[in-house]
matplotlib code that plots the C-alpha trace (Angstrom):
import matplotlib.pyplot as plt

x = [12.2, 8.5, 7.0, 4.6, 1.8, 0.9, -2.5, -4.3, -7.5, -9.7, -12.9, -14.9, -13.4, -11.2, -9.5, -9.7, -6.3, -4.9, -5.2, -2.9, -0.3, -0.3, -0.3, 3.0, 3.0, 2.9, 1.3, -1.2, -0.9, -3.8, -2.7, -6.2, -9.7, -11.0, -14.3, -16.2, -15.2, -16.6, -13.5, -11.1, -12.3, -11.9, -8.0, -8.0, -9.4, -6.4, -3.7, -2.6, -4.0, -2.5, -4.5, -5.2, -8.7, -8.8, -10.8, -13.1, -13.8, -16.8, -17.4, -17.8, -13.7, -12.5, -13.5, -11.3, -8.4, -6.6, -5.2, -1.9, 0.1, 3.9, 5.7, 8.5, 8.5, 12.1, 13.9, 12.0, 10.4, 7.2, 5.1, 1.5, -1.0, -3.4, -2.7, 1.0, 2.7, 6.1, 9.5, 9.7, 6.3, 5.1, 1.3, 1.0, -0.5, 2.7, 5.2, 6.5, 6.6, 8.0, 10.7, 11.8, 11.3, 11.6, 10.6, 12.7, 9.8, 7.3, 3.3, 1.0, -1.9, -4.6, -2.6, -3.5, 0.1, 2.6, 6.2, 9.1, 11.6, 14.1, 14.0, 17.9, 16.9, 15.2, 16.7, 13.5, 12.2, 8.4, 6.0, 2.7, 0.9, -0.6, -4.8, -6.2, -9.9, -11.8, -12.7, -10.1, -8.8, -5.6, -5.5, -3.6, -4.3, -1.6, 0.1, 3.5, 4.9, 8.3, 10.7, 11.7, 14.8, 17.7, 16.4, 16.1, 13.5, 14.5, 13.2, 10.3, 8.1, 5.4, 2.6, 0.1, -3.2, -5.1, -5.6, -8.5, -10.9]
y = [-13.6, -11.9, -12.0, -8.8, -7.9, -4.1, -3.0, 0.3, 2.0, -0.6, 1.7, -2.2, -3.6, -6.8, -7.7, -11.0, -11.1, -10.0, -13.5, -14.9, -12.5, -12.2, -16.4, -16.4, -13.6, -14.4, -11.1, -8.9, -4.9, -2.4, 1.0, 2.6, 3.5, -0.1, 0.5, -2.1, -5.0, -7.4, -6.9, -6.7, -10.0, -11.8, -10.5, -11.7, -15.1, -15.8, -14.0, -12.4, -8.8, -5.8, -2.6, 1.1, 3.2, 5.6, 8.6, 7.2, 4.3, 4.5, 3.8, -0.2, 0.0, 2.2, 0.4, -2.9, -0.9, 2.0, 5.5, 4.7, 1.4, 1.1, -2.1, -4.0, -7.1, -8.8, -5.4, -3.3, 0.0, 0.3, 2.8, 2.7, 5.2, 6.5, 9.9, 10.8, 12.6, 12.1, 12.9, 16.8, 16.8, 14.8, 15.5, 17.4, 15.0, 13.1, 15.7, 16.5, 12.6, 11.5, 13.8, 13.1, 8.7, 7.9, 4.8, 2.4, 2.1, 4.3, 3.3, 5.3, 5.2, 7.8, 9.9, 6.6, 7.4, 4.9, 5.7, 4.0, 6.8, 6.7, 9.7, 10.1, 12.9, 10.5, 7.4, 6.1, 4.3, 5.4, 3.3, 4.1, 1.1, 3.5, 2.4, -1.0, -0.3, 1.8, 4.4, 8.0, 9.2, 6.3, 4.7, 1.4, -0.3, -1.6, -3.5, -4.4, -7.2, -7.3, -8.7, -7.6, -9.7, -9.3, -5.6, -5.3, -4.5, -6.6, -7.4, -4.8, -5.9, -3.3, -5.3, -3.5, -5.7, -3.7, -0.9, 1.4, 2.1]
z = [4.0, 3.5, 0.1, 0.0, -2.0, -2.3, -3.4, -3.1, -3.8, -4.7, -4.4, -3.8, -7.2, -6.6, -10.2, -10.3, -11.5, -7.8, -6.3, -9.3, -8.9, -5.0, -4.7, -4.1, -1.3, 2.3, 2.6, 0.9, 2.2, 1.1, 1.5, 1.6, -0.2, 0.2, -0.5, 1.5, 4.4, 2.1, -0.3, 2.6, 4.1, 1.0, 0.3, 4.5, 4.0, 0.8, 2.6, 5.9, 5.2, 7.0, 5.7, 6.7, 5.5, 3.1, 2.5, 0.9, 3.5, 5.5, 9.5, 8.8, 7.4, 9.8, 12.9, 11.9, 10.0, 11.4, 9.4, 10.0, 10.4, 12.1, 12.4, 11.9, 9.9, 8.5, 10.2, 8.1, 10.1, 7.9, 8.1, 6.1, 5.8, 2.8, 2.2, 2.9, 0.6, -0.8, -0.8, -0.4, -0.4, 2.5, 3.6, 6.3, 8.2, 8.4, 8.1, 11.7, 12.9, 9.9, 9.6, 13.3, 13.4, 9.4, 8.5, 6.5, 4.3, 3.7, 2.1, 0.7, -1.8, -2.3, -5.3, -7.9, -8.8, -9.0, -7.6, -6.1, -5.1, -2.1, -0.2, 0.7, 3.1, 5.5, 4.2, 3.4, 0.4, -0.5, -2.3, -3.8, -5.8, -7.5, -7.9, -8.4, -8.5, -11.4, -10.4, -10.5, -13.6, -13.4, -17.0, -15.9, -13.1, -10.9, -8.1, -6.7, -4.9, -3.0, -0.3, 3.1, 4.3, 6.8, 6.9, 2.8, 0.8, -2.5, -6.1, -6.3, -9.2, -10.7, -12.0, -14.5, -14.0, -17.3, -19.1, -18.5, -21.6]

ax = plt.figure().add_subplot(projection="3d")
ax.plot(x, y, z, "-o")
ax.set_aspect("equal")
plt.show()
């Protein structure tokens, strides 16, 4: 079993509430809009990181972390990218590929929305953590943390880190 912590659009602000709620992860995964490597390095240096770049990101993000991110961790197909739709109304840029090899689970940030809706279409589950940073018109910000075991993705927990004023 994989504890994961799922963050997104950051735009270089690290709550310094993330650490407390992503202790207990073996993972943390960014989903895009960083902001800056040296917010990226530190999530790295408290937790394995696994991350794609965002629109926002410049060069320095985008030559460590790609735009899209497929693997297989506890016999869950993941696929992460930043801007990729969802269910019914996939981006474009994801469309074709992800109608013909659908993940089991499918990341995605760049909206600042939070949603957790299967697509039973694709047979898919898509997650977007919604936004973590301050910056976007978002008036909570968020993260969620979950398990991937024996090809299950388990006890997904929305966490609302505080409210924008």
């Amino acid at each position: 079993m994989k504890k994961i912590g799922l963050i997104s659009d950051t735009h270089s602000f690290l709550h310094p509430r993330v650490k407390h709620h992503f202790s207990n992860c073996d993972e943390i995964w960014h989903a895009g809009d960083i902001g800056n490597l040296a917010l990226a390095d530190e999530l790295a240096a408290f937790k394995p990181l696994r991350a794609v770049y965002g629109n926002i990101d410049g060069t320095e993000v985008r030559k460590v972390y790609p735009e899209h991110l497929r693997f297989t961790l506890e016999g869950v197909d993941v696929w992460m990218t930043h801007i990729g739709g969802y269910p019914k109304r996939y981006d474009l840029r994801v469309r074709d590929e992800i109608k013909k090899n659908p993940p089991k689970l499918f990341i995605c940030g760049h909206s600042h929305i939070l949603k957790a809706m299967p697509d039973p279409q694709l047979g898919l589950l898509h997650i977007n953590p919604g936004a973590a940073g301050k910056v976007g018109f978002h008036q909570v910000l968020t993260l969620m943390r979950f398990e991937l075991e024996a090809g299950k993705i388990q006890n997904l927990e929305v966490i609302e880190l505080e409210k924008r004023t």
